[in-house]
C-alpha positions in Angstrom: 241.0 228.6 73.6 238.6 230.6 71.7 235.5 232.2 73.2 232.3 230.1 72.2 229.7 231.1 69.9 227.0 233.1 71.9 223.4 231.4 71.7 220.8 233.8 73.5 217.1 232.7 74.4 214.7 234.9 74.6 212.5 234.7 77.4 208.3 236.0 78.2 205.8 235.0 80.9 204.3 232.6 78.3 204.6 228.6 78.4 205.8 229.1 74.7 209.0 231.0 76.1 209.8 228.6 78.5 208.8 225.6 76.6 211.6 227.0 74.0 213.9 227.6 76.8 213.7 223.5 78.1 213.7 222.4 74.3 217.3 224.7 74.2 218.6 223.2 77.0 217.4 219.5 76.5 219.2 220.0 72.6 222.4 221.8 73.1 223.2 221.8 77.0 223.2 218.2 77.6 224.5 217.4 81.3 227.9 216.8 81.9 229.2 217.4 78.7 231.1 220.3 76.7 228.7 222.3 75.6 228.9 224.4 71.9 227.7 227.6 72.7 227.5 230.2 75.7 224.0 230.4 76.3 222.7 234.0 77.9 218.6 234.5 78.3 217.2 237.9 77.4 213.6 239.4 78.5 212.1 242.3 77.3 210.2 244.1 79.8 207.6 246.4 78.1 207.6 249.7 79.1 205.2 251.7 81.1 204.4 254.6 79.0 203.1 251.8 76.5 200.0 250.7 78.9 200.1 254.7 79.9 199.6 256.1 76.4 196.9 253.2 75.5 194.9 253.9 78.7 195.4 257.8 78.8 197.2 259.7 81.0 197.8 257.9 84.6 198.4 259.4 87.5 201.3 259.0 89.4 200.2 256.4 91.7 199.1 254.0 88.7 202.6 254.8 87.1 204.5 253.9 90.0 202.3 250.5 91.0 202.3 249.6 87.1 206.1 249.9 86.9 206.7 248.0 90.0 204.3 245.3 88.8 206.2 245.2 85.6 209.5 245.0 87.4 208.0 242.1 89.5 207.2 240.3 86.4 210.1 240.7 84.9 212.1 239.1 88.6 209.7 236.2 88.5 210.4 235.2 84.5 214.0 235.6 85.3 214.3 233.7 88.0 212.2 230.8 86.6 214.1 230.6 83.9 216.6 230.5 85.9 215.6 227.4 88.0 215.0 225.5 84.7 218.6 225.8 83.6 219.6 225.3 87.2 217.6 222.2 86.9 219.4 221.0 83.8 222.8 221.8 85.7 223.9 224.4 83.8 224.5 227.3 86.6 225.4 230.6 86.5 223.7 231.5 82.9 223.7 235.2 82.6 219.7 236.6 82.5 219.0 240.5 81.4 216.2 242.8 81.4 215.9 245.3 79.6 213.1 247.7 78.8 211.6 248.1 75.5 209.6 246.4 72.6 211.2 242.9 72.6 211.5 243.1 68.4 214.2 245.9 69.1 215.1 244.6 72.8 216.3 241.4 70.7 217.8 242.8 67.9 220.1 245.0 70.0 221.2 241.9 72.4 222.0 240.3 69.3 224.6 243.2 68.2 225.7 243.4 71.6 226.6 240.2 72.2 227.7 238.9 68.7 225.2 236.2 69.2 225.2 233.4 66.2 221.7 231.8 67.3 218.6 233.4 68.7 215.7 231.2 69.8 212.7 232.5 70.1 208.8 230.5 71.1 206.2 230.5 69.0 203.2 231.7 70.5 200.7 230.3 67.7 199.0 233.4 66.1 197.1 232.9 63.1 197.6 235.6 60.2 195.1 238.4 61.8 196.7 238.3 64.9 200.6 238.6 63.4 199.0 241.4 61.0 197.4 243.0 64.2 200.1 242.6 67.1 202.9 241.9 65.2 205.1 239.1 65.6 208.6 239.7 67.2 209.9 236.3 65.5 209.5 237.3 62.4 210.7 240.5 62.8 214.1 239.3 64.3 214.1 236.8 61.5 214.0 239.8 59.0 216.2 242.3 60.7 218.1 240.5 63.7 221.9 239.6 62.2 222.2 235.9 63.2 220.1 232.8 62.8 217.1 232.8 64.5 215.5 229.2 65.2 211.8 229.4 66.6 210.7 226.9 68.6 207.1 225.8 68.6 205.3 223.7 71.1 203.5 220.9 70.4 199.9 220.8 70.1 197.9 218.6 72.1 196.3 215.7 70.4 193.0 215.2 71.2 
């Protein structure tokens, strides 16, 4: 039997991420049936040096406690996302970290894994805020080699 198509999901501390993850797994991991693609959830953990060089030079202490606190982070979105497709009984889905922008941290877990879909949440930014922090969707859009579906969550009606 041939190996499935590799759908990767790429995961942050935001709702956005998440909500994007449950929308994945509501759409193409129903329960109890044969599911279409291998489905693997990527995090990017941002470096150190990145909150380093913006604040200045830290000492070691502030290194150390950041990194841990990053590492932390990094457990707890993992292992929430996790519980969500643990929920939607789909066990044993592979989850990695790695460190680095998430544009790049995405594009390279797309090469590496041959992946035919990423999935990415939306977080919402307006046109000054893409301009200013850039938006890792549309970069993996432009330079990512598979499809890349973004998932947006609803807004509330008021």
């Amino acid at each position: 039997m041939a190996e499935k198509p590799v759908m990767l999901v790429a995961v942050d501390e935001s709702d956005h991420s998440f909500y994007a993850l449950e929308w994945t797994l509501d759409h193409f991991f129903p329960p109890n049936e044969n599911h279409s693609f291998q489905l693997i959830v990527i995090h990017a953990r941002v470096s150190p040096s990145l909150y380093v060089g913006m604040g200045g030079i830290g000492s070691g202490e502030f290194v150390t406690a950041l990194n841990l606190d990053l590492k932390r982070s990094a457990e707890r979105t993992i292992q929430k996302a996790k519980e969500m497709c643990s929920s939607k009984s789909l066990n044993d889905v592979p989850a990695e970290v790695h460190e680095g922008d998430p544009r790049n941290v995405l594009c390279e877990a797309i090469e590496k894994h041959q992946a035919s879909i990423l999935v990415v949440g939306s977080h919402g930014y307006g046109a000054v805020q893409r301009a200013v922090l850039g938006s890792v969707s549309d970069y993996c859009a432009h330079h990512g080699r598979c499809n890349v579906m973004i998932v947006k969550k609803p807004r509330l009606k008021h």
